[in-house]
C-alpha positions in Angstrom: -11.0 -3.9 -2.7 -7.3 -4.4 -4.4 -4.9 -6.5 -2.9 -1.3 -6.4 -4.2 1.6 -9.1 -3.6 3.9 -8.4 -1.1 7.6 -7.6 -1.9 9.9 -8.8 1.1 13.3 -9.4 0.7 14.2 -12.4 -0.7 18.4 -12.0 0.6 17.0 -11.5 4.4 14.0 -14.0 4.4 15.7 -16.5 2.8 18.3 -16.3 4.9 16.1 -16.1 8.3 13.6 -18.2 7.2 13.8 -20.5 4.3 16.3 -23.6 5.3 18.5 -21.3 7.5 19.1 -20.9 11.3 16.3 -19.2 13.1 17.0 -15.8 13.9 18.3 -14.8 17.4 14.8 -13.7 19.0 12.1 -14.3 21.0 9.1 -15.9 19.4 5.5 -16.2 21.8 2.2 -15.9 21.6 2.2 -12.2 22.3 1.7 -11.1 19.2 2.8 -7.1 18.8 -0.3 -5.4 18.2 0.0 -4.9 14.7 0.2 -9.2 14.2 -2.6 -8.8 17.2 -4.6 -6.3 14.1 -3.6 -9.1 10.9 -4.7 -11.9 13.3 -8.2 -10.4 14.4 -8.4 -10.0 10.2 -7.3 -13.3 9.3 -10.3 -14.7 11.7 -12.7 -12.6 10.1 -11.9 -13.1 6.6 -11.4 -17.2 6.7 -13.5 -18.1 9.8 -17.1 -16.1 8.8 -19.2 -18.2 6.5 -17.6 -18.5 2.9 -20.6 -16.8 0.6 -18.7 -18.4 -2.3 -18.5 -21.5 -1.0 -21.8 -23.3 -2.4 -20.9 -21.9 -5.6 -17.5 -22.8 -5.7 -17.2 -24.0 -9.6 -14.3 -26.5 -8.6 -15.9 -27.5 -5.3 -13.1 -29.0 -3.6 -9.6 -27.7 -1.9 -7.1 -27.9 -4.9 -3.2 -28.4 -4.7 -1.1 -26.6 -6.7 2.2 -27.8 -8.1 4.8 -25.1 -9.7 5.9 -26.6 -13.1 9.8 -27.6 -13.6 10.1 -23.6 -15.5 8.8 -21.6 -12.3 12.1 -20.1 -11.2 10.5 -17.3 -8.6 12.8 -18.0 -5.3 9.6 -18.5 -2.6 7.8 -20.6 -5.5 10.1 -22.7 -7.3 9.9 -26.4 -6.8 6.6 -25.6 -4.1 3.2 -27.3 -3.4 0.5 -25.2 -2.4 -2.8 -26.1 -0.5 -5.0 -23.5 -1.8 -7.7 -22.4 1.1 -11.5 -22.0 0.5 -12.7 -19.1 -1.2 -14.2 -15.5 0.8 -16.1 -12.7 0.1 -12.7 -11.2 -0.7 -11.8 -13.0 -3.3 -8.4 -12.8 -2.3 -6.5 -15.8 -3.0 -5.0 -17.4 -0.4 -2.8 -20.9 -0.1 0.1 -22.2 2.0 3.6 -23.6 0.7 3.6 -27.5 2.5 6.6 -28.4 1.5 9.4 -26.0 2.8 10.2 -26.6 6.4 12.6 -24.1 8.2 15.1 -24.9 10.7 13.1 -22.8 13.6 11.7 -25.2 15.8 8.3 -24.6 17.6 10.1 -24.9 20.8 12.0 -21.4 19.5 9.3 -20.2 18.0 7.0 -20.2 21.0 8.7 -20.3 24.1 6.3 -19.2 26.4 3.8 -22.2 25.5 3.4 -24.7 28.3 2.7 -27.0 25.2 4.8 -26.2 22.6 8.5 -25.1 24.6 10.0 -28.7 24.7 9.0 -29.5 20.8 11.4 -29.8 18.3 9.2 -30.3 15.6 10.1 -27.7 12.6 8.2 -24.8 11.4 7.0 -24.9 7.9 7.9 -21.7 5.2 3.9 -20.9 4.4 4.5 -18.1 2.2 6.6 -15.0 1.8 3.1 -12.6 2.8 3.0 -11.9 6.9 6.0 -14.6 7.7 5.4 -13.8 11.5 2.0 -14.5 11.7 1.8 -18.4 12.3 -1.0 -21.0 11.2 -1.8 -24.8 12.2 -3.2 -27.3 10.0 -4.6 -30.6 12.0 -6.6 -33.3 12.2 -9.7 -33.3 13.9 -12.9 -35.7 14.4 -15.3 -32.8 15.0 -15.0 -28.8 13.4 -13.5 -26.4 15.9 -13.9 -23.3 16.9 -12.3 -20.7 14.4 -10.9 -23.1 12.0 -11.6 -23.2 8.1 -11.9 -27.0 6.8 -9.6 -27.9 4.0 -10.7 -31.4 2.9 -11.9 -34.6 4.3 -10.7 -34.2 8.6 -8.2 -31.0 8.4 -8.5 -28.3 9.5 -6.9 -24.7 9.5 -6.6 -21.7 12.4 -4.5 -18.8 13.0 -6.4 -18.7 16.3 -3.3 -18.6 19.0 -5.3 -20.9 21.2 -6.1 -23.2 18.7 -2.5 -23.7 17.9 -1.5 -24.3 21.1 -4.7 -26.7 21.8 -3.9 -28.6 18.4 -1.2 -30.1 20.0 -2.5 -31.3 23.1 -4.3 -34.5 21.3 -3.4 -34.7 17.8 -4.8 -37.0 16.0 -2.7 -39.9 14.6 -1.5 -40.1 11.3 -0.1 -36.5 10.4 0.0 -33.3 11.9 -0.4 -31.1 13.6 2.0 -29.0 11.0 2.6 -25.1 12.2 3.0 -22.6 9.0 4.6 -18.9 8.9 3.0 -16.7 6.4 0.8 -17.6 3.4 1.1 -17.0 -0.5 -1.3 -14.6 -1.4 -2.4 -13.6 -5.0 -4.5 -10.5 -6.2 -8.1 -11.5 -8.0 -7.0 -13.0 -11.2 -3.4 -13.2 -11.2 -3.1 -16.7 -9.6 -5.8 -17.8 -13.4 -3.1 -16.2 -15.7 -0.2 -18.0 -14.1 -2.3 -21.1 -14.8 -3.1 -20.2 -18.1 0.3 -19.2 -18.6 1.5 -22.8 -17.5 3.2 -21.9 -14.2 1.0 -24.8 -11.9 -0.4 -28.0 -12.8 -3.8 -28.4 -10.4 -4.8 -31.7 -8.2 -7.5 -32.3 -5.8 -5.8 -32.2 -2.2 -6.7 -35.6 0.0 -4.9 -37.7 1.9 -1.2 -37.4 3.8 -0.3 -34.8 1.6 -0.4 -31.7 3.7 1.5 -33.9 6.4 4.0 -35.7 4.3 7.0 -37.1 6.6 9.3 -36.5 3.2 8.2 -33.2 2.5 11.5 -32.8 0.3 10.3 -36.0 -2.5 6.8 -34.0 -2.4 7.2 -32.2 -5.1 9.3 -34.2 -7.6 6.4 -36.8 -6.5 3.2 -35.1 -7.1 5.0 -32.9 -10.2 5.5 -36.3 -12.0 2.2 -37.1 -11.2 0.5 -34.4 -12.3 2.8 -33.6 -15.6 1.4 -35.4 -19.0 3.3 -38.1 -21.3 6.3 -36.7 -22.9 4.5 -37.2 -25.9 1.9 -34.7 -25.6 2.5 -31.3 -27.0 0.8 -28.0 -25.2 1.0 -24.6 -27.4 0.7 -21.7 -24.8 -2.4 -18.8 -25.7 -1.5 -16.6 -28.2 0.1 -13.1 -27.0 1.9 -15.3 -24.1 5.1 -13.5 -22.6 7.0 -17.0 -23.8 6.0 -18.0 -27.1 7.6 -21.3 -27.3 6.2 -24.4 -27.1 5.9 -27.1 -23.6 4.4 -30.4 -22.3 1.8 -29.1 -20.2 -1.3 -31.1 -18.7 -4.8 -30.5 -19.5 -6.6 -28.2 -17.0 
């Protein structure tokens, strides 16, 4: 099964999404039934046992950091929490480190729970921007979440999201995402080798940073190597020059 990337428009999602005003509608829980359709899929594909997952070669959640050179207008400057592999093999993460200017209050209305908050929304990923996630903390696994490291946790479960915040947990989250980054078997390896991430294991705050906008210049001076060390990119790279790139 081929997956391809989406191609939204950058002009119009930028400007609804990404930093901007929210649009002028009404956001709830009652998804249209074609969201209704992508949700019930979403469920299926992350929430039914991982058959990859014991033979995960990495065998951890990784974060990915775009280098300084990445100038792709959903990607540049992001941090991405990559989610466990599926059957699929589709590659899936979510951008942490964007938040939008749509509060969950706007965004869901109709939710007892969620109406009065003025917490922000977080730009996930340009693929299915109206299909919302939560990522939270939680003692014990619940239903229809996917576990990213150590005591987070992932839905796109409606109820889940609205449940999340009804006891969060202290110290981060819960954090609400729209859309996910998305990459075709493969293609997410060559932009590696091609020196478009560096790679770090996810743990702690991270995926609930309070200064999501020193994230990346943070964890992209973590992960980038000395100055002094020279990286030559593969031979029959698009960009034959030479970089400081980290060892991966």
């Amino acid at each position: 099964m081929k997956f391809r990337k989406a191609k939204p428009s950058p002009g119009r999602l930028q400007e609804n999404i990404v930093n901007r005003k929210a649009p002028n509608r009404k956001a709830s829980f009652e998804f249209p039934r074609t969201a209704s359709l992508l949700l019930a899929y979403l469920l299926v594909l992350f929430f039914a046992p991982p058959a990859h997952a014991a033979e995960n070669k990495k065998g951890q959640i990784e974060i990915l950091i775009a280098r300084e050179q990445v100038d792709d207008p959903f990607f540049r400057h992001s941090v991405v929490v990559m989610l466990p592999e599926t059957e699929s093999q589709m590659v899936v993460g979510l951008i942490i480190n964007k938040p939008t200017r749509l509060t969950l209050g706007k965004l869901f209305p109709d939710s007892p729970q969620l109406k009065s908050r003025t917490d922000r929304a977080y730009f996930g990923g340009p693929v299915d921007v109206s299909t919302p996630s939560v990522a939270f903390r939680s003692e014990k696994e619940p239903d229809n979440t996917v576990r990213l490291y150590g005591d987070v946790y992932l839905t796109f479960d409606s109820d889940q999201i609205s449940s999340a915040f009804q006891n969060p947990k202290p110290g981060g989250g819960p954090r609400v995402f729209l859309g996910r980054a998305q990459w075709a078997p493969g293609q997410l390896e060559n932009e590696i080798r091609m020196g478009g991430w560096y790679r770090i294991k996810a743990e702690g705050e991270m995926l609930f940073s309070p200064d999501p906008d020193n994230l990346w210049p943070k964890l992209h001076a973590r992960a980038a190597p000395s100055k002094y060390i020279r990286y030559q990119l593969p031979s029959g790279s698009p960009h034959p020059f030479t970089r400081n790139a980290a060892a991966m």
